[in-house]
VEXDREN-2710 file (C-alpha; in Angstrom, 1 decimal):
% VEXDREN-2710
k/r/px/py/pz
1/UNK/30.6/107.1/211.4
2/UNK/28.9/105.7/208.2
3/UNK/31.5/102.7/206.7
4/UNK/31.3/101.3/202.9
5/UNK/32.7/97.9/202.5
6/UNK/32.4/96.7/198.8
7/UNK/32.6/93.6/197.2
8/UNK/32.6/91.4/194.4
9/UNK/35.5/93.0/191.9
10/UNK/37.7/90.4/189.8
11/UNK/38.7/89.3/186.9
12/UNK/36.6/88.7/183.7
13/UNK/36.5/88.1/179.8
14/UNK/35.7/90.7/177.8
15/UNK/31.9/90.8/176.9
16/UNK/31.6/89.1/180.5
17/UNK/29.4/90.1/184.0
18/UNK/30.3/91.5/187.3
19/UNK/28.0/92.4/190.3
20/UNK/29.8/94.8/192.9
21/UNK/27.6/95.1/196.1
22/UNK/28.6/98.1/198.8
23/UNK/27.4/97.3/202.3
24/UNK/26.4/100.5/204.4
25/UNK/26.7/100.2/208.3
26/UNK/23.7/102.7/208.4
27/UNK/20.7/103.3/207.0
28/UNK/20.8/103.6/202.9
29/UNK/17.9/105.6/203.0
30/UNK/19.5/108.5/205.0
31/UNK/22.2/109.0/202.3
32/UNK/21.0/111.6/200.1
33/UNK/22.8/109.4/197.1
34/UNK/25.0/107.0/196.3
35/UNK/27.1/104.9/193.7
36/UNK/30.2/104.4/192.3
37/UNK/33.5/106.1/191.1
38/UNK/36.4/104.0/189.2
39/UNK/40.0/105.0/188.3
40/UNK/42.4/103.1/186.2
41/UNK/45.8/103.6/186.4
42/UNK/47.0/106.9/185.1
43/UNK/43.9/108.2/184.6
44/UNK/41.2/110.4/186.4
45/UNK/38.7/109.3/188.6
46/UNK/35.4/109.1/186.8
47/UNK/31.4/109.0/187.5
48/UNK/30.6/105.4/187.1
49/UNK/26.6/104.9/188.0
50/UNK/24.6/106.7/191.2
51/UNK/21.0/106.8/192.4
52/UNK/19.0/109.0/194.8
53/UNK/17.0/108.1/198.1
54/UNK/14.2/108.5/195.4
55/UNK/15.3/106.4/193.0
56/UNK/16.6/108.7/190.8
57/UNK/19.8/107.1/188.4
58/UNK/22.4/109.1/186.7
59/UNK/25.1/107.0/184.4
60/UNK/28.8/107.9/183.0
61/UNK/28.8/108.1/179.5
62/UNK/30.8/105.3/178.9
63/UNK/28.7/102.4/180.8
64/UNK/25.0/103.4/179.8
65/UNK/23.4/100.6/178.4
66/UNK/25.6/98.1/180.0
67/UNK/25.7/98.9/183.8
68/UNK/22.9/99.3/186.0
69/UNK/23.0/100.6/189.5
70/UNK/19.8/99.3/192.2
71/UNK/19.7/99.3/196.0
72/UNK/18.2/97.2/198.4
73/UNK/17.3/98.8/201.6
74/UNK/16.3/96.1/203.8
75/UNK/19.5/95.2/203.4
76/UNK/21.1/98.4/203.1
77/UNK/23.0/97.5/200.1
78/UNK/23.9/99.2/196.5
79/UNK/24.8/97.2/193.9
80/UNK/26.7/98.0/190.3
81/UNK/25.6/95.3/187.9
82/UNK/28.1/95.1/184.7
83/UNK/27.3/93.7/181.8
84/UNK/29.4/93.7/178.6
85/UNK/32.5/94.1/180.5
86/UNK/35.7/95.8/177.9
87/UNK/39.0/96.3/178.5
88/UNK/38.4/99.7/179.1
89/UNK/36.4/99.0/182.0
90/UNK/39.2/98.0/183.7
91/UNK/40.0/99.9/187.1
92/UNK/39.3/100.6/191.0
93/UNK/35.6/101.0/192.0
94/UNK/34.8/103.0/194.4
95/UNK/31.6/103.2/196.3
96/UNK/30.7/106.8/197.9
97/UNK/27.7/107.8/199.9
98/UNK/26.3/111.4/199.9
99/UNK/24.4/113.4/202.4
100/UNK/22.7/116.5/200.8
101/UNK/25.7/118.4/200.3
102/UNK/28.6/116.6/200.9
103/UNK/30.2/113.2/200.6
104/UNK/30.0/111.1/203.7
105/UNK/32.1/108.2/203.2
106/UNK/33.9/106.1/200.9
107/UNK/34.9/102.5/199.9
108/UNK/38.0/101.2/199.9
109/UNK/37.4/100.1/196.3
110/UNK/37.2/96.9/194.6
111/UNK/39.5/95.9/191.6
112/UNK/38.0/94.9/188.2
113/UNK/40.0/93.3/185.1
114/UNK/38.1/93.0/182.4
115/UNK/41.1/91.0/180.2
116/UNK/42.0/87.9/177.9
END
């Protein structure tokens, strides 16, 4: 059974950086995809950043330009650097790991405060 364990959530100033890191027990490259979901409190859970066994990167609107999503598979690791960091950005991240049609596992989610 494939486990996600993510790391690096906090608290930041706004305009500051985060890197979250999601550790796979398996093989990366046999996920079809993966990346990262967030939710803040009273609101819906929402596409943050994923990327392909290709390569292949899809952003939420809302973090383009700011956030960038890589893995490393020799270490079998995503990670979700954030750059910029608002208020707004503020919430649980959740890494997820899809095979080719349906979600395999999740994180249990890191917390991120973006706050003054």
């Amino acid at each position: 059974q494939v486990q996600l364990v993510e790391s690096g959530g906090g608290r930041v100033q706004p305009g500051g950086s985060l890197r979250l890191s999601c550790a796979a027990s398996g093989n990366i490259g046999s996920f079809y995809r993966m990346g990262w979901y967030r939710q803040a409190p009273g609101k819906q859970r929402g596409l943050v950043a994923s990327i392909t066994n290709s390569g292949n990167t899809n952003y939420g609107n809302s973090v383009k330009g700011r956030f960038t999503i890589s893995r490393d598979s020799a270490k079998n690791t995503v990670y979700l650097q954030m750059n910029s960091l608002e208020p707004e950005d503020t919430a649980d991240y959740y890494c997820y790991a899809d095979g080719e049609h349906y979600t395999l596992a999740w994180g249990q989610g890191t917390q991120v405060t973006v706050s003054s």
